[in-house]
N, C-alpha and C positions, 0 to 999 in steps of 0.2 A: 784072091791073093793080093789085089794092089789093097785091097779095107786092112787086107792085117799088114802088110808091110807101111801105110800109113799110120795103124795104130803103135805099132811098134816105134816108128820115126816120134812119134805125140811122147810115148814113152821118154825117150829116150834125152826129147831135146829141154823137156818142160824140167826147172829146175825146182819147181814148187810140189808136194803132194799132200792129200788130204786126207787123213784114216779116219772114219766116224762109224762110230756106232750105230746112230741113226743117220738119218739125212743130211749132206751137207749144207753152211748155210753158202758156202761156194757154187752148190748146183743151183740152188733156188732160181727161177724164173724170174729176170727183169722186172721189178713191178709186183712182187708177189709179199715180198716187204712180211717177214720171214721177225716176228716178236720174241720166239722163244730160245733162247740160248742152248744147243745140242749138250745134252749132258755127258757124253764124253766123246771128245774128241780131240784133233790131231791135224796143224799142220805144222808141217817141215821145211825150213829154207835153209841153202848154205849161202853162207857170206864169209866177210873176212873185215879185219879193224888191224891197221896200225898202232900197236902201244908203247910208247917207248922207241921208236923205228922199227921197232920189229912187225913184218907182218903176222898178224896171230889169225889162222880158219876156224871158222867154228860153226856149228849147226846150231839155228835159234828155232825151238820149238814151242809154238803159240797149240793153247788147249786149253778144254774143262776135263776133271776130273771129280767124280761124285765124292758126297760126304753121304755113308749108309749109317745105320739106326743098329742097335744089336738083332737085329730079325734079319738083315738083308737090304732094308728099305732104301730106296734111295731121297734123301730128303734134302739136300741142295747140290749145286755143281759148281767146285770152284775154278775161274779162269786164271792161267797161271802164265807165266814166258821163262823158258828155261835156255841157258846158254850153256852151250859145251863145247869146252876146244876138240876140235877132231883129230888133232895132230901128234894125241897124247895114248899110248899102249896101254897105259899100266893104271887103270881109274882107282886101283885102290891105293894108290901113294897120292892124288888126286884131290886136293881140297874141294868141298861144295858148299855153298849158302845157299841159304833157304831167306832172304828177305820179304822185310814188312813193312808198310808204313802204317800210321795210329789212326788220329782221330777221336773214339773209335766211330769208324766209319768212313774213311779214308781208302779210297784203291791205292796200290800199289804202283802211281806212277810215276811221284818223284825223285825217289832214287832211281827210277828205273829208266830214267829221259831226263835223269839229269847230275846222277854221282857215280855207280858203279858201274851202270853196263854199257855196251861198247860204243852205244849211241846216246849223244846227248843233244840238248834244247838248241837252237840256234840264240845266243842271246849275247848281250853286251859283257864285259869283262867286268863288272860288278852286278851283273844278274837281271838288269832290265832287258824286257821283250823290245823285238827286233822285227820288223816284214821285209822280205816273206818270215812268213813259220815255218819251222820245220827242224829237223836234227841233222846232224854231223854226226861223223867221227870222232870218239871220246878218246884221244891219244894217253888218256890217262886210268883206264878202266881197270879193274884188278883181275878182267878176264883171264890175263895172263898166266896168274899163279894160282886161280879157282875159281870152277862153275856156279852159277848163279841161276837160281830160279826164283822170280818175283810170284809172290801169293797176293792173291786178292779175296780176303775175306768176303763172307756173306753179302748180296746185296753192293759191293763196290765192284768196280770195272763190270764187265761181264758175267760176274759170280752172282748166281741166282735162288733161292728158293725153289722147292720140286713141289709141284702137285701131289695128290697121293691118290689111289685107283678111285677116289671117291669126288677128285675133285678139289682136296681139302690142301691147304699148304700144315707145313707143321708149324708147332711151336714157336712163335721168336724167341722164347725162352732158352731153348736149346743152342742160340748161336751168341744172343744180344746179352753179353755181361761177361766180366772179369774170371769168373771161374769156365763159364760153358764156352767160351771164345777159344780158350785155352785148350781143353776136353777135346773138342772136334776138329783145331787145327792139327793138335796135336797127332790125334789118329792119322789125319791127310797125309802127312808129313810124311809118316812109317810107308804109308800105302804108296808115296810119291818115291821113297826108296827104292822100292822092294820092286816096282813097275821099271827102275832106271836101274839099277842094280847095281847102289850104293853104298849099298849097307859097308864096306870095305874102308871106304873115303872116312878123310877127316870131315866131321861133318863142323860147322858154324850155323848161328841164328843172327841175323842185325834185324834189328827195328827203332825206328823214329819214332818221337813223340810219343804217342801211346803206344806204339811199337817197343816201349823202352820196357811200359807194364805187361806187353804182351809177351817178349823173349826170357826177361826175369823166370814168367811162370811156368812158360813152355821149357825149359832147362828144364827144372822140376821134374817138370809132366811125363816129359820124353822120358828123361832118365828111370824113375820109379814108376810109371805105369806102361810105358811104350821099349822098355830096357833100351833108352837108344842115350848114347855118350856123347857127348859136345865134346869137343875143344878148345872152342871159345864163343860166346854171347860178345856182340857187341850192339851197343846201344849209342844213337845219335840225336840228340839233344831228347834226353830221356823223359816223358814225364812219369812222375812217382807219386801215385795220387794220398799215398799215404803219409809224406809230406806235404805235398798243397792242398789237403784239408786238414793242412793242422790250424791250431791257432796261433793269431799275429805273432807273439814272441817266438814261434818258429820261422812260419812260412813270411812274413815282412822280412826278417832280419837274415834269413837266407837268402831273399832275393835284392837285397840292398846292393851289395856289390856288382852287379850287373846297372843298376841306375849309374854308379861311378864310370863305367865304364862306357856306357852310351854318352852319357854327359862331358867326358873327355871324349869321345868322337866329335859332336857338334863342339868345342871348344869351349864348354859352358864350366871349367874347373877355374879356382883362381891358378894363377901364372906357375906357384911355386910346384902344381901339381901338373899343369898342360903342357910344361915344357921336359916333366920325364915321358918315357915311354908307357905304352899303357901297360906293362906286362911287370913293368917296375912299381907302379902306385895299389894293383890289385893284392899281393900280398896284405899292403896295410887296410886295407879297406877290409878284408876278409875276415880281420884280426878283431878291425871295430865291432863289425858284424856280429861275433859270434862271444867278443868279450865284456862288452859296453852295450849294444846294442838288444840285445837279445835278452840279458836282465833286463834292465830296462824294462821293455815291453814285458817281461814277466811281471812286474811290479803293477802292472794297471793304473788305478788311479790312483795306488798308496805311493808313489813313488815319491820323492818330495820334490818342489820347483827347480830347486838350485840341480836337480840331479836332470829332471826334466831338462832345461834349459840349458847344460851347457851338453848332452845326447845329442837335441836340437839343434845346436852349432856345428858339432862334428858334420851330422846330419847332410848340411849345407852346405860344409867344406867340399864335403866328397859327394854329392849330388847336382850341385847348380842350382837347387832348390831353395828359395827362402827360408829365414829361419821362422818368421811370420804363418807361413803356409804349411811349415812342417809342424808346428804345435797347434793350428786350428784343427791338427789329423791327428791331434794325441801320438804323434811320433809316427802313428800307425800310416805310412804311403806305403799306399800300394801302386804296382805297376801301370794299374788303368790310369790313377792319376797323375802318374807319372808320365805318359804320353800324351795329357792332354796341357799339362800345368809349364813341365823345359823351356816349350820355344815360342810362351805364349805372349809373353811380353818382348821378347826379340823378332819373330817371324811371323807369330799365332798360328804356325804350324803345328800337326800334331805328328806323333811318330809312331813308326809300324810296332804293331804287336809281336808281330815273330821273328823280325828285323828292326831294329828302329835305325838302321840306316834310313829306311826310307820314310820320305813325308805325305803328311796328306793335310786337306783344307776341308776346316768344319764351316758349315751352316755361319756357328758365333762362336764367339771367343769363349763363352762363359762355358759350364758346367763343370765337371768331373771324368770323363770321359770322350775318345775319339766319336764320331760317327759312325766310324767304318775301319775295316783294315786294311791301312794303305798298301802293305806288301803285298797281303792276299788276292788282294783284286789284278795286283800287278803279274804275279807266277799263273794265276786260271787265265789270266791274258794270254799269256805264252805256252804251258802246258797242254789247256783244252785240245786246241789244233792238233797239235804237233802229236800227243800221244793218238788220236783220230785217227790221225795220216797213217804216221807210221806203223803201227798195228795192220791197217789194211791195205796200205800200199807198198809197204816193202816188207811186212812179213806175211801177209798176204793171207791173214784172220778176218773175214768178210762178213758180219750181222748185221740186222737192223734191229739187235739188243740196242739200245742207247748206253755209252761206257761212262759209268757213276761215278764221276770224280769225286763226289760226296753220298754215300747212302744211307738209307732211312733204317736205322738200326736202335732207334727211340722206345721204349724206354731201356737205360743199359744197365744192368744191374753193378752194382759194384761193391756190395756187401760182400764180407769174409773174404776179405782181399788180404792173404798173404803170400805174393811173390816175392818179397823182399829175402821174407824167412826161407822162400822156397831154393832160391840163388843161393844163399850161404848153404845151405843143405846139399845141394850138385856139386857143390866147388869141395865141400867137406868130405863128399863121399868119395868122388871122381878129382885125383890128385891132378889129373889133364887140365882140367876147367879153369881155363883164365878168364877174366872182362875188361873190355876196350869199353870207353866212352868216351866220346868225341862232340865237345858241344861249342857253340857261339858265341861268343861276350857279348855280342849286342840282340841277343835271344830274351823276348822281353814275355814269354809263356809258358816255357820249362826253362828258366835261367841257368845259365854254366856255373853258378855257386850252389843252387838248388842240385844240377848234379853232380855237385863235390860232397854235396851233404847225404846223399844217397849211398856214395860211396861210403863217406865216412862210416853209415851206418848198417850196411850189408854183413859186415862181419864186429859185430864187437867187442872181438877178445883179439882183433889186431893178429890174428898168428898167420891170415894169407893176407894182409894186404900187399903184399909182393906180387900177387897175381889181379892185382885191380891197379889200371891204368887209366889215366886221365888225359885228353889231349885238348886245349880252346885253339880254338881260330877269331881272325877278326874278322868276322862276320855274323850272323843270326843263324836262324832255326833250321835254313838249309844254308850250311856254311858253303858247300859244296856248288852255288850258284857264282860263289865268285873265284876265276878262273885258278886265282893263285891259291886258295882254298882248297879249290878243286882235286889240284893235283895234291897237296902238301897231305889233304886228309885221307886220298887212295893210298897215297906213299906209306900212309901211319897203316893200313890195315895191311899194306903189304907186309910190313914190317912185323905187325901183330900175332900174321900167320906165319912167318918163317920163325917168330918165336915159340910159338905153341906144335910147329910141327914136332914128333916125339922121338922121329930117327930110330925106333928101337926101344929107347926107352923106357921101363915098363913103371904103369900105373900106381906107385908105392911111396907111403913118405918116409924118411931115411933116420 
């Protein structure tokens, strides 16, 4: 009697539990150092976040759940973190996100520690790491008005590859590329429903950076092969790979404006242009961009001097760039030389690729390009730890998997990429389907004109652009590092989803 009323006490007092399939890696023996990730499994913690003053409880569930083969097979296991307010009756009036971050090859962990869920990075009020490491209380999370569960594709975080009875893994092919990425998330997704019992909820997809290429197709996918309806795709600082392999006269003259806008942060504009706002000068620069600019660079070498050289000047106005430096580039600057060339006669700094808020110091003054990426080195400063900790210390998911902030997902295929066409196709069928995008002005890798350009071209007959929305911030690629960012861009998705919720509504255009 006293073993069970002690197990019972164990019960009752432990606020953690573990459901696995197989072994947990919680039970594993001190020392036994446990390499393979449980393909599915389950734990549970209750907690609670302040958003807004309000106290909001919610159960955070840390897991893998498998990716099967049409046989049965199980061929990988994705790890996932899912938040759910507990304080809400009615889950199908109940929004839910399914979040992504790119890459590809990218786990799922900096929106997830560090924009929407309920805990965020310990870090400075424009985004530099801080010691100790560790997360906070996200007073600004969109926990509030919808569940969130973070995915980690293939190979990132914890998400693993499965052996097969032989020994063998399967296919990369089957996960690694633009079409199969799509395919197999897609499937997870229905499975990840249908296990929470969502199917009812407004459902949403966000993904960053390649996350922008990943929810574009998964809209698509869902809708026409998975019959599952969106209400809205939001994408954060997109990238659109079928814009940035186009050629200069596109992808140059799209990302021009974004040089303006970095170049008025360091103060590198003349006067008549650094003493407007920045939000004041981009309109005209966008206009260059896309009406001056952009023939221009269609012209190649037939262009003639005088057209050449006064492009050239503009060029300069609105970059801080020489007019000298911009015609040894046949007009054509690109980005990369654009972080090495700004501050290299004022500082011989260079500046970050997916922020160029921030600096860094090369080797030499000279070439075409940084060394290194100065923001990047700075966010896996602060992130690495902090997602570590947190995962096993306070939601209390214990492996000695190693968690892939970057994974081997080499070679990716990205032929017969049409997510673009796939988006307009869910929006056109599905009268629900609105898009949010939300990007950075000083985003110097999917530029915030690059995804103005995207938008532009989602729909070409212009009859929803009513349902495609834009938002910048001043800041880079994870806007949502700088505090005032932070909130202003939860506020944009709150907003987003009290737009798209449907009241009733029914499905039909008028």
């Amino acid at each position: 009697m006293k073993k069970l009323a002690l197990t019972l006490c164990l019960l009752i007092t432990v606020s953690v539990f573990a459901q696995k399939d197989e072994k947990s890696p919680q039970d594993e023996a001190i020392g036994s150092f446990n390499r393979s990730i449980d393909i599915d499994s389950k734990v549970v913690t209750q907690n609670k976040v302040t958003i807004k003053g309000k106290v909001i409880p919610y159960t955070a569930t840390t897991g893998t759940q498998p990716v099967w083969n049409a046989e049965g097979e199980v061929l990988a296991t994705l790890f996932y973190t899912y938040y759910k307010r507990n304080d809400i009756k009615n889950d199908a009036a109940r929004p839910i996100i399914v979040s992504f971050n790119g890459g590809p090859g990218s786990a799922s962990v900096w929106m997830h520690v560090a924009y929407t869920g309920p805990r965020v990075l310990k870090i400075d009020d424009e985004g530099y790491p801080v010691q100790p490491y560790g997360v906070k209380e996200n007073p600004h999370s969109i926990l509030d008005v919808a569940d969130i569960v973070y995915v980690n594709p293939v190979n990132t975080g914890y998400s693993r590859m499965v052996k097969n009875k032989d020994g063998e893994y399967p296919d990369k092919k089957l996960f690694f590329g633009v079409n199969a990425d799509i395919d197999y998330l897609s499937k997870w997704i229905t499975t990840f429903m249908s296990r929470n019992n969502r199917w009812q909820s407004p459902k949403y997809i966000i993904g960053e950076s390649y996350g922008g290429t990943r929810v574009m197709g998964l809209a698509a996918t869902l809708q026409n092969s998975e019959w599952m309806y969106l209400n809205g795709v939001i994408m954060v600082s997109p990238a659109d790979y079928q814009a940035m392999g186009s050629d200069p006269a596109i992808s140059t003259a799209m990302d021009f404006p974004y040089m303006a806008a970095t170049a008025w942060h360091h103060n590198m504009l003349p006067a008549e242009l650094q003493s407007q706002d920045l939000t004041e000068i981009l309109p005209e620069v966008e206009a260059f961009a896309i009406n001056e600019l952009m023939p221009a660079l269609a012209k190649g070498g037939f262009i003639t001097d005088q057209e050449r050289n006064a492009v050239a000047a503009k060029m300069a106005h609105y970059s801080g760039l020489s007019e000298k430096s911009i015609l040894q580039n046949n007009l054509d600057v690109t980005p990369r030389f654009f972080w090495k060339e700004l501050l290299r006669d004022k500082t011989g700094q260079t500046l970050g690729r997916l922020d160029s808020r921030y600096l860094g110091i090369d080797k030499v003054l000279t070439g075409d390009s940084p060394d290194y990426s100065a923001e990047l080195t700075s966010w896996l400063h602060s992130f690495t730890p902090a997602i570590n900790y947190y995962l096993r210390e306070e939601l209390n998911y214990k492996t000695d998997v190693p968690y892939s902030m970057f994974g081997d997902v080499r070679p990716w295929d990205r032929t017969n990429n049409t997510v673009r066409e796939g988006l307009r196709q869910a929006m056109a069928q599905n009268p629900y389907l609105k898009v949010l995008v939300q990007s950075g002005y000083y985003d110097g890798a999917t530029t915030y004109s690059a995804a103005k350009y995207t938008l532009n071209q989602i729909d070409p007959s212009g009859q929803m652009k009513d349902r495609l929305m834009f938002k910048g911030y001043r800041s880079g690629h994870m806007m949502y590092l700088r505090k005032e960012d932070l909130e202003k861009a939860n506020d944009d998705i709150r907003t987003f989803i009290k737009n798209t919720t449907t009241n009733g509504r029914p499905a039909k255009y008028e």
